[in-house]
C-alpha positions, 0 to 999 in steps of 0.5 A, spaced: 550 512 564 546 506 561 543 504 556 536 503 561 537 510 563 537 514 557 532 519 555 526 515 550 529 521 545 537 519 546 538 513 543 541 514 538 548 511 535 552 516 539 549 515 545 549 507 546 556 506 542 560 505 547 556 500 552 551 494 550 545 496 548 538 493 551 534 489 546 528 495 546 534 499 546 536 495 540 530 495 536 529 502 538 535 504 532 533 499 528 525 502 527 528 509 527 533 507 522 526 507 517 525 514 518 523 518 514 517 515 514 515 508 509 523 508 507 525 501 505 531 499 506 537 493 505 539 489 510 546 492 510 543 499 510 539 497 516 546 496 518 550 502 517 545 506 520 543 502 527 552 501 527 549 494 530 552 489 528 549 485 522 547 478 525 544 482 531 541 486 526 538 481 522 535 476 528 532 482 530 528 484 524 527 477 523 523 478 530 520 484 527 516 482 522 514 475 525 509 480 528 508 486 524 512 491 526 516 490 519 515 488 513 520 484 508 519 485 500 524 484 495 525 491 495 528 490 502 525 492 509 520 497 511 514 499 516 510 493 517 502 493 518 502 493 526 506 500 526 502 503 521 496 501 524 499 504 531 503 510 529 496 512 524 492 510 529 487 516 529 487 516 521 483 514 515 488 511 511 492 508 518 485 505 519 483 501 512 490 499 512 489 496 518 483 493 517 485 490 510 492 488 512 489 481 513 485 480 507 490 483 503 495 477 505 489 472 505 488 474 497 495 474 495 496 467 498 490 465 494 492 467 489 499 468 488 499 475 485 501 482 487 496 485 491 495 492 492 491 497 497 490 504 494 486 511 496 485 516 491 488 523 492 485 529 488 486 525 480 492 521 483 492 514 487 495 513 493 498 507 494 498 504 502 500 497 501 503 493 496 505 484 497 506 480 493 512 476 495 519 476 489 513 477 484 512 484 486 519 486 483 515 485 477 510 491 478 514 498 479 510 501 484 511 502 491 508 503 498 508 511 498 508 512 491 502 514 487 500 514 480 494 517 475 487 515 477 484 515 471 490 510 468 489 505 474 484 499 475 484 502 483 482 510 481 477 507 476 473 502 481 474 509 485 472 515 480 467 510 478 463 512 483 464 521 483 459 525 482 459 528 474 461 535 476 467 533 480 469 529 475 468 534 470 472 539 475 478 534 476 479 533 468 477 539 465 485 540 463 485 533 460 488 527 462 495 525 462 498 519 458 502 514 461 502 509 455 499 508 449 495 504 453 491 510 458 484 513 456 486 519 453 479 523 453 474 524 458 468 521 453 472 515 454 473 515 461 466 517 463 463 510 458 469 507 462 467 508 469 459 507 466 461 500 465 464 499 472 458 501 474 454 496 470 460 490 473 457 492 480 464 496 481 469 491 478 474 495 474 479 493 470 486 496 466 491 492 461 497 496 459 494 503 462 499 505 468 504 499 466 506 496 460 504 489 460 501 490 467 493 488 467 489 488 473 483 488 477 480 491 483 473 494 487 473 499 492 472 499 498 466 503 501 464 508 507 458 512 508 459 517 505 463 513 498 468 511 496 474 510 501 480 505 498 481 500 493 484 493 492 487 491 486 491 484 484 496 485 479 498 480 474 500 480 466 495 479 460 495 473 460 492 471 466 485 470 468 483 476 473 476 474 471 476 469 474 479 472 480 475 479 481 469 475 486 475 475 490 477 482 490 470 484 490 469 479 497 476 483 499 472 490 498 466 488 502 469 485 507 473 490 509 467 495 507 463 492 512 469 492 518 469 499 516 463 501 517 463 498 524 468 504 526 462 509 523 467 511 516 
């Protein structure tokens, strides 16, 4: 049997090992190597898994994230936008990640720093992409990953815009600390979120999910409100005020793109 004629479903390791696998066959073992879904994996685990050899493997991923089908961090290599866009094609979030994808690359070029995209999920976030080249090292989060909303620049530019009584509900047992940092009671949350409001939903966080991590973000918002948020991530130190106009016109523009799609 050659590798042209095995079943879409087949072209596993065993099942190719033994004769010269075509490119698609090829780049098949290497984009199932990712499962499960958004794993990030080193070159050399890429290797192990596909059993191509190493060079091949990298030339290939190479090709792969020149066009987006992965991505390459310092974490290692994962799911690029284009697969999300395609694999999540019918989905919310594969929707926004899609539509964002180049404002976040174009905002992280701008300005040097991590760029995160996040949606909120009950009282926690959800991180669905993360870029920042060697400087995302420093920030520990993840593409998959989540976090408390309520210590987050990226939930609060979201929670801002919550109905009362669904806050009241989210966090009637209280909020959970991360840091000495993190707000500690609803009272101090809700006069928080007050001010985002007042800064035309531009929140803000110094030390509150990270130790030393500051950040800025605006949501992104749909019909019926809030839908993501994009943050920049930086230290202390630097001047987020000064960025936060570019997150703002980041959320609007994907905000807009949106809306288009009746979201």
């Amino acid at each position: 049997m050659s590798v042209a004629a095995c079943a879409p479903t087949d072209c596993s390791p065993a099942a190719v090992k033994s004769q010269p696998p075509s490119m698609a066959a090829r780049m098949t073992l290497i984009m199932e190597a990712f499962e499960p879904f958004n794993a990030k994996l080193l070159l050399d685990e890429i290797t192990e898994r596909t059993k191509l050899p190493r060079s091949t493997t990298h030339r290939i991923l190479d090709q792969l994230v020149q066009f987006g089908w992965v991505e390459h961090t310092p974490e290692g290599y994962g799911m690029g936008w284009r697969t999300m866009k395609y694999r999540s094609h019918d989905s919310v979030n594969g929707r926004i990640r899609a539509e964002a994808a180049p404002l976040l690359h174009d905002l992280q070029m701008r300005t040097g720093m991590v760029v995160h995209l996040a949606v909120l999920d009950g009282s926690n976030i959800h991180y669905l992409d993360k870029l920042g080249g060697r400087s995302a090292v420093a920030v520990p989060s993840r593409v998959g990953g989540i976090n408390a909303a309520h210590g987050t620049a990226l939930g609060k530019s979201m929670l801002a815009w919550m109905d009362p009584e669904d806050l009241d509900e989210l966090y009637k047992d209280g909020l959970p600390q991360t840091t000495r940092n993190t707000i500690k009671d609803p009272p101090m949350l809700y006069a928080e979120l007050n001010r985002i409001r007042r800064r035309g939903g531009l929140a803000y966080e110094s030390g509150e999910s990270f130790d030393g991590v500051a950040c800025v973000a605006a949501s992104i918002r749909g019909r019926q409100g809030p839908l993501a948020s994009i943050s920049l991530v930086g230290k202390a130190q630097d001047p987020l005020e000064r960025m936060a106009p570019l997150v703002l016109d980041a959320a609007r523009q994907v905000s807009e793109a949106l809306l288009v799609h009746a979201y």
